[in-house]
Residue frames relative to the residue before (quaternion, step in Angstrom):
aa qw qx qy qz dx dy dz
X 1.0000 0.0000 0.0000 0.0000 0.00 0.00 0.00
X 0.6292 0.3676 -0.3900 0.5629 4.01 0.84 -1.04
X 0.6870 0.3386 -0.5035 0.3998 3.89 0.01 -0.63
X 0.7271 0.3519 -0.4579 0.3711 4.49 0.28 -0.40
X 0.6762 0.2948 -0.4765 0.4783 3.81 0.86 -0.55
X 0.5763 0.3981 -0.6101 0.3705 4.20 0.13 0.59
X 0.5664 0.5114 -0.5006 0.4087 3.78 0.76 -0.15
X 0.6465 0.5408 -0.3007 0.4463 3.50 1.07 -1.65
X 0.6450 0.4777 -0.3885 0.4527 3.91 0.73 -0.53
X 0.4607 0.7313 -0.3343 0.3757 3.17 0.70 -0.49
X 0.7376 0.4868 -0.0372 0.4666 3.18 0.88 -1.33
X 0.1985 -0.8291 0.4342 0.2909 3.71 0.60 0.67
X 0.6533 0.2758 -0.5335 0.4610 4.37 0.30 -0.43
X 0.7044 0.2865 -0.5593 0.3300 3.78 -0.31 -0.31
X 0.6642 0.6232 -0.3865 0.1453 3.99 0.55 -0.35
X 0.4768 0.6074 -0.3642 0.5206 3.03 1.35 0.63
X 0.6572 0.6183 -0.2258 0.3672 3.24 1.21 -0.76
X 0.7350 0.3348 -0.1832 0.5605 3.11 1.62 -1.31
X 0.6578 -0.5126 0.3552 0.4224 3.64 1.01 0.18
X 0.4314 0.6654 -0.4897 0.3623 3.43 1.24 0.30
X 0.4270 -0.5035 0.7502 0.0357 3.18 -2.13 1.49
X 0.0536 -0.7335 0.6423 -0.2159 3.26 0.01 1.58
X 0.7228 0.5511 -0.3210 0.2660 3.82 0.92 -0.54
X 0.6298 -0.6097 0.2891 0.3848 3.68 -0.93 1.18
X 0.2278 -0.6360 0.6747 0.2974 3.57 -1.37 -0.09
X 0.0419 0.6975 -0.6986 -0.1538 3.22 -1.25 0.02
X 0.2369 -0.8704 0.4309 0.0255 3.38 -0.93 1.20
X 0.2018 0.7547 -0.6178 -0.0898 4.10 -0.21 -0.32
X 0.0658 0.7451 -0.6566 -0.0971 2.95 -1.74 1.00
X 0.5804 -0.6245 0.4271 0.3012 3.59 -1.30 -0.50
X 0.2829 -0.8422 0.4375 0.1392 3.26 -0.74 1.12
X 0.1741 0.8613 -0.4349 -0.1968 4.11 0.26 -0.36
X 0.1850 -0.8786 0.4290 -0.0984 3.01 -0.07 1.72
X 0.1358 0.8021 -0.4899 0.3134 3.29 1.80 1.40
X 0.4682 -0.6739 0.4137 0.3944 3.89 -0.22 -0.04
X 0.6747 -0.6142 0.3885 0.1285 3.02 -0.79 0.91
X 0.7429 0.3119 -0.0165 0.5921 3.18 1.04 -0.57
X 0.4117 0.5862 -0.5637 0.4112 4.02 -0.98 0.93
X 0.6125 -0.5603 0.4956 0.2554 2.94 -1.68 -0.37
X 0.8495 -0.2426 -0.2477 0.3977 2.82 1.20 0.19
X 0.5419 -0.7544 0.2761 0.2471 2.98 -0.44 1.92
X 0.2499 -0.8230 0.5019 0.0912 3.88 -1.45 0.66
X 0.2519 -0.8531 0.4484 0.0878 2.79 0.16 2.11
X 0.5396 -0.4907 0.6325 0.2607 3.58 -1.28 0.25
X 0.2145 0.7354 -0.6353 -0.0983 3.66 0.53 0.35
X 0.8777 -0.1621 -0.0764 0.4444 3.98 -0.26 -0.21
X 0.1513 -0.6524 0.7418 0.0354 4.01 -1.27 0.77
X 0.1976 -0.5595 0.7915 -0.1462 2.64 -2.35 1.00
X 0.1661 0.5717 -0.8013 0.0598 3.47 -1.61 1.58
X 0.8750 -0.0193 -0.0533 0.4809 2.98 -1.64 0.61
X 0.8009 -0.2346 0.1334 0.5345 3.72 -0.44 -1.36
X 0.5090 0.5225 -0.5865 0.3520 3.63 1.24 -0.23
X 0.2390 -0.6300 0.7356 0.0698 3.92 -1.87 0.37
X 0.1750 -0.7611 0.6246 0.0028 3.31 -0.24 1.15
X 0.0669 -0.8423 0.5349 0.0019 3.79 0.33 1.22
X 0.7642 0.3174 -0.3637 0.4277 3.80 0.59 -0.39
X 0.6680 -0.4196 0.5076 0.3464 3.70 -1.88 0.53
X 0.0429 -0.7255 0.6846 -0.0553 2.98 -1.38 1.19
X 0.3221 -0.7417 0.5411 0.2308 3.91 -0.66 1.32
X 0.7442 -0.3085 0.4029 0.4344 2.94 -1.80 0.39
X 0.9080 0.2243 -0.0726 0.3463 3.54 -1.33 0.60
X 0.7084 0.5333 -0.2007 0.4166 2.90 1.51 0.55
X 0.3842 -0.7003 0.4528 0.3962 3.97 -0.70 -0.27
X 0.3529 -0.5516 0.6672 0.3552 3.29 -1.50 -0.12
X 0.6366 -0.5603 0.4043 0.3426 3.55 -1.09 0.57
X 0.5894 -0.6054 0.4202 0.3309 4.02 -0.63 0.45
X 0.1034 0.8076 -0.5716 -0.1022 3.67 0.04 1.07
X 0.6178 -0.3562 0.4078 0.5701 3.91 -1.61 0.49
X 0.0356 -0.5249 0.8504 -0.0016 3.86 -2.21 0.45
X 0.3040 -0.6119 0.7170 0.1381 2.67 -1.80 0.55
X 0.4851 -0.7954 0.2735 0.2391 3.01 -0.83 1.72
X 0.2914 -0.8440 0.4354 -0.1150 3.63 -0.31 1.69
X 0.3787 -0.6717 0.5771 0.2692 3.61 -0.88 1.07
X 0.9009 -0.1958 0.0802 0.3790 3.81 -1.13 -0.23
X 0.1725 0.8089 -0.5560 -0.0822 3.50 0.31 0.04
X 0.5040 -0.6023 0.5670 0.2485 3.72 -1.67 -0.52
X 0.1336 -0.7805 0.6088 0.0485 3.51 0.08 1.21
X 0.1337 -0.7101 0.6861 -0.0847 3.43 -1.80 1.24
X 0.1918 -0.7824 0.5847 -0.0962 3.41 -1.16 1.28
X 0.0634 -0.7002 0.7036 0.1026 3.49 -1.08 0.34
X 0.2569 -0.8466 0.4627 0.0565 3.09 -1.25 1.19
X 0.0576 -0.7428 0.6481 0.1578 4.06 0.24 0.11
X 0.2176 -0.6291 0.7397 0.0984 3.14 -1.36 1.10
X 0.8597 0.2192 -0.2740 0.3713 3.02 -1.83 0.62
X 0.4427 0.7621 -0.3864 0.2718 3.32 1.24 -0.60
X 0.2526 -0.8145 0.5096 0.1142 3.77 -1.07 0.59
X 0.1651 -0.9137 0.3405 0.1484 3.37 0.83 0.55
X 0.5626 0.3923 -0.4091 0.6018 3.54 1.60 0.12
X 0.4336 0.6391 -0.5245 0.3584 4.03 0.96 1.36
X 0.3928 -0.6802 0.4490 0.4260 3.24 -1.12 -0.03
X 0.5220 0.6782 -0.2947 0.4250 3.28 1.38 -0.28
X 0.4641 -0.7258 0.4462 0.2422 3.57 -0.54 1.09
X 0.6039 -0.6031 0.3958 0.3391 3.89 -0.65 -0.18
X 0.3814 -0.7925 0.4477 0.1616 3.45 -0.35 1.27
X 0.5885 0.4315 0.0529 0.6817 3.46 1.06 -1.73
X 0.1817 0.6507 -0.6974 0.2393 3.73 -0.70 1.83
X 0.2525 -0.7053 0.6554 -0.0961 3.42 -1.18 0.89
X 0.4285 0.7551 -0.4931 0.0552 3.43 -0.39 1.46
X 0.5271 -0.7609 0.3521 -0.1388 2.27 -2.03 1.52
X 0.1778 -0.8595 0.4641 0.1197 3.84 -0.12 0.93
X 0.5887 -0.6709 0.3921 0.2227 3.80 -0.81 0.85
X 0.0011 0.9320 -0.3150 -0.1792 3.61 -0.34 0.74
X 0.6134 0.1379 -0.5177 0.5803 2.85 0.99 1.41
X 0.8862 -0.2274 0.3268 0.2368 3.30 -1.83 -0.25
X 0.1505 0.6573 -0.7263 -0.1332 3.56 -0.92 0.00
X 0.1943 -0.6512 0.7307 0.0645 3.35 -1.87 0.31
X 0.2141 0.8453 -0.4803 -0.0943 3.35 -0.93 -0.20
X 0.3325 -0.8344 0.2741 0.3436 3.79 -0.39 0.95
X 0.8469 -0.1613 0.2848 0.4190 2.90 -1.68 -1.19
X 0.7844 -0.0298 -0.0377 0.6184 3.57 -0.33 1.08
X 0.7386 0.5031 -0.4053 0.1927 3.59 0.51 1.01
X 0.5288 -0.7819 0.1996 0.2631 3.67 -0.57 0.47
X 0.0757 -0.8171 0.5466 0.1668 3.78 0.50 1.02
X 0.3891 -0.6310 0.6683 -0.0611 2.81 -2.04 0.77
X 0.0128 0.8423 -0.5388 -0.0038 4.25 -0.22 0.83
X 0.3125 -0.7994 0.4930 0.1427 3.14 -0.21 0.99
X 0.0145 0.7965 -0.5915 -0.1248 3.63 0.24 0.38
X 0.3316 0.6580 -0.6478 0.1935 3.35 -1.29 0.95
X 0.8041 -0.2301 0.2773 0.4728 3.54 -1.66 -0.79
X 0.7555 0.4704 -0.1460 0.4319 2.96 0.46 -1.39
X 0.7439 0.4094 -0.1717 0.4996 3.67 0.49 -0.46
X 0.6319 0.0586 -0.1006 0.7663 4.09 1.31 -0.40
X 0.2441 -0.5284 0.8122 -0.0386 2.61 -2.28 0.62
X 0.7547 0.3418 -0.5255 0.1933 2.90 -1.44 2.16
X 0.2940 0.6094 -0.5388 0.5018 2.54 1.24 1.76
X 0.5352 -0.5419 0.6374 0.1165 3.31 -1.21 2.21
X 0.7951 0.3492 -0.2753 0.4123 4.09 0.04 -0.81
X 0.7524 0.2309 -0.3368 0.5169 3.41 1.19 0.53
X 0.4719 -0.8168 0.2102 0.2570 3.27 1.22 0.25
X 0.3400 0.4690 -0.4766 0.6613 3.23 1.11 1.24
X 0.0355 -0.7005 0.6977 -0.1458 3.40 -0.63 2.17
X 0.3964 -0.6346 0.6217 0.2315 3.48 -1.56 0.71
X 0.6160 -0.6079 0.4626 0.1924 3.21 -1.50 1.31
X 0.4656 -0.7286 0.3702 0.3396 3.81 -0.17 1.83
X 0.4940 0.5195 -0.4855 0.5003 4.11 1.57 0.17
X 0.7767 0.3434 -0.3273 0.4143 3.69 0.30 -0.87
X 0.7378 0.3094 -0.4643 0.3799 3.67 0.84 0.06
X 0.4864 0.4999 -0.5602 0.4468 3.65 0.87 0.27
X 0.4045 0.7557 -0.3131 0.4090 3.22 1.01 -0.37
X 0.9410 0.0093 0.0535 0.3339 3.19 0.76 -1.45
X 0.2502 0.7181 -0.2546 0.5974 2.18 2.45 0.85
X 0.5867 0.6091 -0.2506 0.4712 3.60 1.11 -1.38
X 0.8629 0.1704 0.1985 0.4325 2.68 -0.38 -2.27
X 0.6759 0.3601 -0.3773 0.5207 3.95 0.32 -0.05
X 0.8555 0.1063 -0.0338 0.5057 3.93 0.27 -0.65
X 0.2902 0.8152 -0.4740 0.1629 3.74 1.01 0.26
X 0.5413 0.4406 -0.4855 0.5264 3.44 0.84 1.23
X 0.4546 0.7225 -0.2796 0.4394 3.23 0.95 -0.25
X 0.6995 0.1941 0.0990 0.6806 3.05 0.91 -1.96
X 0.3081 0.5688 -0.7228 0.2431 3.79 0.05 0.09
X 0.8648 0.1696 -0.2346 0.4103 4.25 -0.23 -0.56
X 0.5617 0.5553 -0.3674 0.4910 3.57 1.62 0.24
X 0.1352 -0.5489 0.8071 0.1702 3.40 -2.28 0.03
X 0.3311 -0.6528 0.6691 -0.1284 3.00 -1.40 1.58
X 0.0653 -0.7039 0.7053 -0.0534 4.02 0.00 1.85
X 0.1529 -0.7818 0.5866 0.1459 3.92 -0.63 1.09
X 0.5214 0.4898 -0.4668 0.5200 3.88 0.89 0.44
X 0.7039 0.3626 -0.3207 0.5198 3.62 1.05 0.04
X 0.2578 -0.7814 0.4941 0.2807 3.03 0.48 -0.98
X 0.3702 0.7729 -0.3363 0.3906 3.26 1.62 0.80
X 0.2534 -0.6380 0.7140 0.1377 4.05 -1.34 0.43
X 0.1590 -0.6561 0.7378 0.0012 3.27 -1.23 1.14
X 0.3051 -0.5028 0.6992 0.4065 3.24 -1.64 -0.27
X 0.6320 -0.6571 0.3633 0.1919 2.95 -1.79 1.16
X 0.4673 -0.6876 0.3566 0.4262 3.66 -0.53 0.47
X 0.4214 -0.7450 0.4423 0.2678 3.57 -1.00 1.35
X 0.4344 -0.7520 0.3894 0.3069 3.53 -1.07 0.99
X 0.7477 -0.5523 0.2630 0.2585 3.19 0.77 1.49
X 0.5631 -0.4129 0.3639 0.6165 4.28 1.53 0.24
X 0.5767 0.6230 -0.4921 0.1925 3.95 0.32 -0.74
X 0.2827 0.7865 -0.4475 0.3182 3.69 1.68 0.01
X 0.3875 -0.7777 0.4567 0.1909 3.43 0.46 -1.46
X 0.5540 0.5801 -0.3652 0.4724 3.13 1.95 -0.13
C-alpha cells in the first residue's frame, strides 16, 4: 500500500484525492562555521535573509534549524555575532559583532539553502580585519536588526556596542 499510494502521489490530479502533500518546501538555514574551540567562542547570536529571521543563537559549529523561505533570487544575508556570549544565560550579550554577507545567496523552488557564516564569507569582524563601512552598519543596525540596537550605538571601525545616548528627560514621562 505505502509503495502504490507514493507512486499514486506522485501524480498530482489523483494527489489530492488520496490526501497527498505533494507541495514543495523551500528551506534556508544558517551555518556558523566559527571553530569550535578558543577562548572565546562566536556565537551566531541573530541572522537575516531576505524574509527568513533566524532569531535563536547558534554555537560555533553548528546549524540553525531549517526555517520555510520563499523561494528568492540573490539576496544579502546579515549576522550579528556576540562573542563569549553563553546563550544558555539569562544575561543578554554585552560584546556583538555585526556582520554583512559578501556575496549573494538565492535559493529555488523546493530547495534547501545553507549560509555559511564565517570570515571568509561576511565581513565585520575588527578581529579579522575586514571592518564594515560605519554606512553599511548603520545600515544594518537601523533597518535589518533595529531591535537589537533600539538602546545601542554600533562604531563599525571598532567593532564596539555602546549604550545609546539618553535623550536627556526630553521623553516626557
Amino acid at each position: 500500500m505505502v509503495v502504490w499510494k507514493s507512486f499514486v502521489c506522485a501524480l498530482a490530479p489523483m494527489a489530492a484525492m488520496l490526501g497527498c502533500d505533494a507541495r514543495p518546501v523551500t528551506t534556508a538555514s544558517i551555518d556558523n562555521q566559527y571553530a569550535t574551540s578558543g577562548k572565546t567562542p562566536l556565537v551566531v547570536y541573530r541572522a537575516r535573509w531576505q524574509e527568513v529571521a533566524f532569531a535563536d543563537p547558534v554555537l560555533p559549529g553548528a546549524s540553525s534549524v531549517a526555517l520555510s523561505a520563499v523561494p528568492a533570487s540573490s539576496g544579502t544575508a546579515y549576522a550579528i555575532l556576540a562573542p563569549g556570549w553563553d546563550p544558555g544565560s539569562d544575561s543578554l550579550p554585552t560584546s556583538l559583532v555585526v556582520m554583512q554577507s559578501r556575496e549573494s545567496f538565492d535559493v529555488h523552488l523546493d530547495g534547501a539553502l545553507h549560509i555559511p557564516i564565517d570570515d571568509t564569507t561576511f565581513i565585520g569582524n575588527c578581529a579579522a580585519g575586514n571592518v564594515l563601512s560605519e554606512a553599511q552598519a548603520a545600515f544594518i543596525t537601523e533597518l535589518v536588526f533595529p531591535d537589537v540596537f533600539a538602546s545601542r550605538r554600533y562604531d563599525a571601525a571598532t567593532c564596539t556596542v555602546t549604550p545609546a545616548a539618553d535623550d536627556g528627560g526630553a521623553g516626557g514621562e
